[in-house]
C-alpha positions in Angstrom: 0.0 0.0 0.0 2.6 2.5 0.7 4.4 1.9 -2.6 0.6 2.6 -4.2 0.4 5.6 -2.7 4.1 7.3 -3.3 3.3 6.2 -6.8 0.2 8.3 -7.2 2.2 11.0 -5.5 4.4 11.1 -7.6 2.4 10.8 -10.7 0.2 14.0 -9.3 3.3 16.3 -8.3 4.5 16.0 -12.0 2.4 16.4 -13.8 2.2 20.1 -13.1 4.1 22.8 -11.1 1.6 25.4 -10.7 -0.9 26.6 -8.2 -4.6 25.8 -8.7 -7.8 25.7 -7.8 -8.9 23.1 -5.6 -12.1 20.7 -7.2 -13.4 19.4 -3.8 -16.5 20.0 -5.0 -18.4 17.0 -6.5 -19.3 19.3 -10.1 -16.2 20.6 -10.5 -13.6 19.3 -12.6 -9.7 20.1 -12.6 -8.2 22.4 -15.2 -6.7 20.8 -18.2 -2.6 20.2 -17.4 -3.8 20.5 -13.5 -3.0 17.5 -11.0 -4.8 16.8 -7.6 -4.1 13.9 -5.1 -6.2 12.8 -2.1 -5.7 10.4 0.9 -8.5 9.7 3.4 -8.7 7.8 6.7 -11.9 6.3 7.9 -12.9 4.6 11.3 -16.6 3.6 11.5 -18.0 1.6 14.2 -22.0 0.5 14.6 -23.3 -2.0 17.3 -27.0 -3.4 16.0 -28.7 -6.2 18.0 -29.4 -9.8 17.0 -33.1 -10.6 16.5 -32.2 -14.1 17.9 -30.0 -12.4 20.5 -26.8 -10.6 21.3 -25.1 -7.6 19.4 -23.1 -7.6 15.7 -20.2 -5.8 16.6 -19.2 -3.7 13.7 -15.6 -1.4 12.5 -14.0 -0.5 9.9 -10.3 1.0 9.4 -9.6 2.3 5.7 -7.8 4.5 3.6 -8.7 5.8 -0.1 -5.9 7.3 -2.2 -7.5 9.3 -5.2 -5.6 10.5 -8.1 -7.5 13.7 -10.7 -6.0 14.6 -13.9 -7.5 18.3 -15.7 -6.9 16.4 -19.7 -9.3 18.7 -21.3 -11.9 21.7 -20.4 -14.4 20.3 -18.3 -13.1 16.9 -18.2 -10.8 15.0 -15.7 -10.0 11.5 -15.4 -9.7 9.7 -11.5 -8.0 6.4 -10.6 -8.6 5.5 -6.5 -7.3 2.9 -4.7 -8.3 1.8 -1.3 -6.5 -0.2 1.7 -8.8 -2.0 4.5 -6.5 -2.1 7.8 -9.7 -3.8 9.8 -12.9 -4.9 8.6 -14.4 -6.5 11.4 -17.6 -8.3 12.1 -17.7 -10.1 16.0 -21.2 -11.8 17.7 -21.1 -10.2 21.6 -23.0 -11.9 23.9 -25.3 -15.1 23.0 -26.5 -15.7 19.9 -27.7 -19.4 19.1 -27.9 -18.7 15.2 -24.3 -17.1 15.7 -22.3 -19.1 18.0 -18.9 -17.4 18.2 -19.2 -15.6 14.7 -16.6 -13.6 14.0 -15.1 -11.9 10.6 -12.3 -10.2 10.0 -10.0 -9.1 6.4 -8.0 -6.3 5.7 -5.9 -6.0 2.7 -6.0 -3.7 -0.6 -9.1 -3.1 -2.2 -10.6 -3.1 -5.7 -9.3 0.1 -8.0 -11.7 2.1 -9.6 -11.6 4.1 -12.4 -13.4 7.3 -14.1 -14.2 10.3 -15.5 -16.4 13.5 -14.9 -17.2 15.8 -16.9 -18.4 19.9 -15.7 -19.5 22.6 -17.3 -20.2 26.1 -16.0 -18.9 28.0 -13.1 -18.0 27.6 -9.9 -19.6 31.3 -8.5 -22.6 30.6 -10.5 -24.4 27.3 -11.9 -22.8 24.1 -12.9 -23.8 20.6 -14.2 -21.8 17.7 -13.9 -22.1 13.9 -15.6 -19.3 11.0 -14.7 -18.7 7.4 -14.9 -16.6 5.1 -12.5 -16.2 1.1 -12.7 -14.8 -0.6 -10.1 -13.2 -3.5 -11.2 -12.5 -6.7 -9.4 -8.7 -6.5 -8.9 -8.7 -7.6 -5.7 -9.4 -10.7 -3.5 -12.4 -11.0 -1.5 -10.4 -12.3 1.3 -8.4 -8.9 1.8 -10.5 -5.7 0.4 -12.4 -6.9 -2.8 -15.8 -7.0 -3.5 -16.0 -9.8 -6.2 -17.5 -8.5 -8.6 -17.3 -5.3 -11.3 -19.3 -2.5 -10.4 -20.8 0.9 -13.0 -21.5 4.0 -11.5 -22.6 6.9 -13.5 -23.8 10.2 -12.0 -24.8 13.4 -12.1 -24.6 16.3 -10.8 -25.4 20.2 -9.9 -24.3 22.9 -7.7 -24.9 27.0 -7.5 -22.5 29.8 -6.0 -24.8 31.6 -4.0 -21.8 34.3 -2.5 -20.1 32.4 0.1 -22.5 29.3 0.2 -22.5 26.3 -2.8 -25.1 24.0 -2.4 -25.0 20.5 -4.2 -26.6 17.6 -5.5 -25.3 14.2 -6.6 -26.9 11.1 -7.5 -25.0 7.8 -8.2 -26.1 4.9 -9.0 -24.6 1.5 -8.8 -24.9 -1.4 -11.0 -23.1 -4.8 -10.3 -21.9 -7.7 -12.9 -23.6 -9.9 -10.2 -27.5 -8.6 -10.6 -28.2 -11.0 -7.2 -27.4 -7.9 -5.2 -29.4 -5.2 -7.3 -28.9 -1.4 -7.6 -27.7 0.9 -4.9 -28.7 4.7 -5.2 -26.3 6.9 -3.4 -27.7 10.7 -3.2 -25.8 13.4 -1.7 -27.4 16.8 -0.4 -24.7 19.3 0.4 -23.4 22.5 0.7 -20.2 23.9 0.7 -19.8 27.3 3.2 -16.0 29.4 2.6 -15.4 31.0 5.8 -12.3 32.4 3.9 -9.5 31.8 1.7 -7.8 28.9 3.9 -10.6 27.6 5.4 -14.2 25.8 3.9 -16.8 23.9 5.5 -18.4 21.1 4.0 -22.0 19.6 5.0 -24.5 16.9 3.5 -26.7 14.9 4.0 -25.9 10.8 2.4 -28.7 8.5 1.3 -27.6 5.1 0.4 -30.0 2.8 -0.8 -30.2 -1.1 -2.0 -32.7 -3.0 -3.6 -33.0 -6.3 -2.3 -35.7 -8.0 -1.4 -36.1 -6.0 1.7 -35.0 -2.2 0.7 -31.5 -1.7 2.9 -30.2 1.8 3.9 -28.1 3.7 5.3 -28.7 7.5 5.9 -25.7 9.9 7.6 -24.9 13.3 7.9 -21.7 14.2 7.3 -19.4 17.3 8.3 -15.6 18.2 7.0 -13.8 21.1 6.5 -10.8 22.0 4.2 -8.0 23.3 5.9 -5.2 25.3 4.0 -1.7 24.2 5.9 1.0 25.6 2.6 -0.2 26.9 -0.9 -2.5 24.1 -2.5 -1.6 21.7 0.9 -5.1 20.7 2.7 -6.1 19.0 6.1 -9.4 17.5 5.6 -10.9 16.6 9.2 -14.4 14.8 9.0 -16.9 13.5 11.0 -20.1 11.3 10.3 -23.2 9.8 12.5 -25.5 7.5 10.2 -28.7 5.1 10.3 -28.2 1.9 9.5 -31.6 -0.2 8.5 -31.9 -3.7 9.1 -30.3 -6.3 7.0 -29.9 -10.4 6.9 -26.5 -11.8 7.6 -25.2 -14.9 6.6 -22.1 -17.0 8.5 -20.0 -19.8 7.1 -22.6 -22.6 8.4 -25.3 -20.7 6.1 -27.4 -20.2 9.3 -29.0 -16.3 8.5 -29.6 -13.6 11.6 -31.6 -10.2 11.3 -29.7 -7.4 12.5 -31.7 -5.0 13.6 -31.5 -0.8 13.2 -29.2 0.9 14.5 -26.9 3.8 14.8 -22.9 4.2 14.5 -20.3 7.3 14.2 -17.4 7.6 11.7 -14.2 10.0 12.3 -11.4 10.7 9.7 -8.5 12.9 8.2 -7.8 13.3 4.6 -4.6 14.8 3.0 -5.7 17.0 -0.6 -2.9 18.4 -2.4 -3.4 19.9 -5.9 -0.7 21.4 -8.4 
């Protein structure tokens, strides 16, 4: 993992010497000959109860690094690669259906691969349209998925003085149609409280169709913290809903896991040339 991200380092400090203009927001894209690279780190932890008894112990430990590339007005092209450190699933307490269930992998995830393409302003309107896939590079047993997923999206966003409220909607559609579409739809708004400093708020809807509807609903909160010239801190912080959902353990025996609510704390890195 750390040779995966001093390679994407590297690849985004040369391909351009000059300042620019950061394109943390969703519809904005990078200038053409521009270069931006992001790291994040995630902890999430949720605790839902067993319908046949005891808690699902839930947490997550990951980092994303995220390479942009401004090839064209309007358009850049994004490769991301993630890392699980923990991915953890443990049965506390008794659980008859679960009898010492525990899960655990961590290991480099599947990369994924796009484009997005603005048009407009970032003071007044603009419309955005992309495409990811996330291809099945990696194993299951470490931080893959399995399978190859498409998401398009679009997306919109208005410079209303120091206030630029958004909207994004992402699909997801899988190479293994078991599992169904997800919808992921972001309300947000970004607030600059001045040159060095912007806050970041929305609200995350995350929806799957299977054949009871699964969700998970969060608000989110980050800021963008100038350090150096085109060097960012991104501190975040998240509390979701988490809707219930069937799990399944080695022995094929299945377990409801009821609602619930967890928390999520991070720091990201964005640096842009």
């Amino acid at each position: 993992m750390k040779k995966v991200l001093l390679a994407l380092a590297v690849v985004a400090v040369s391909a351009g010497g000059v300042s620019a203009e950061t394109s943390l927001l969703p519809t904005q894209a990078l200038e053409p000959g521009h270069a931006e690279l992001e790291i994040d780190n995630n902890f999430e932890r949720w605790r839902p109860n067993l319908r046949n008894g005891g808690t699902l112990k839930n947490e997550t430990i990951t980092s994303t690094a995220t390479a942009g590339f401004g090839v064209a007005k309007g358009l850049q092209l994004n490769v991301s690669v993630p890392y699980v450190w923990k991915e953890r699933q443990k049965v506390q307490g008794d659980s008859p259906a679960f009898p010492g269930y525990y899960q655990d992998r961590d290991g480099i995830g599947d990369v994924t691969v796009g484009a997005l393409f603005s048009n407009g302003t970032r003071k007044g309107f603009m419309a955005s349209v992309g495409f990811d896939v996330k291809l099945d590079t990696a194993p299951v047993s470490e931080g893959g998925t399995g399978k190859t997923e498409y998401m398009p999206s679009i997306g919109a966003s208005v410079g209303m003085g120091k206030a630029i409220p958004y909207i994004t909607y992402q699909p997801t559609l899988r190479s293994d149609h078991k599992e169904g579409t997800s919808h992921l739809l972001t309300l947000g708004s970004e607030f600059d409280l001045s040159e060095a400093v912007t806050i970041d708020t929305r609200l995350v809807g995350d929806i799957a169709e299977t054949q009871a509807t699964e969700g998970r609903y969060s608000f989110e909160l980050s800021a963008y913290l100038e350090v150096v010239k085109n060097i960012y801190i991104l501190p975040q912080a998240s509390i979701f809903y988490v809707t219930p959902v069937d799990i399944k353990n080695a022995g094929g025996n299945i377990d409801r896991a009821g609602d619930t609510v967890g928390f999520g704390a991070g720091i990201g890195v964005y640096m842009t040339y």
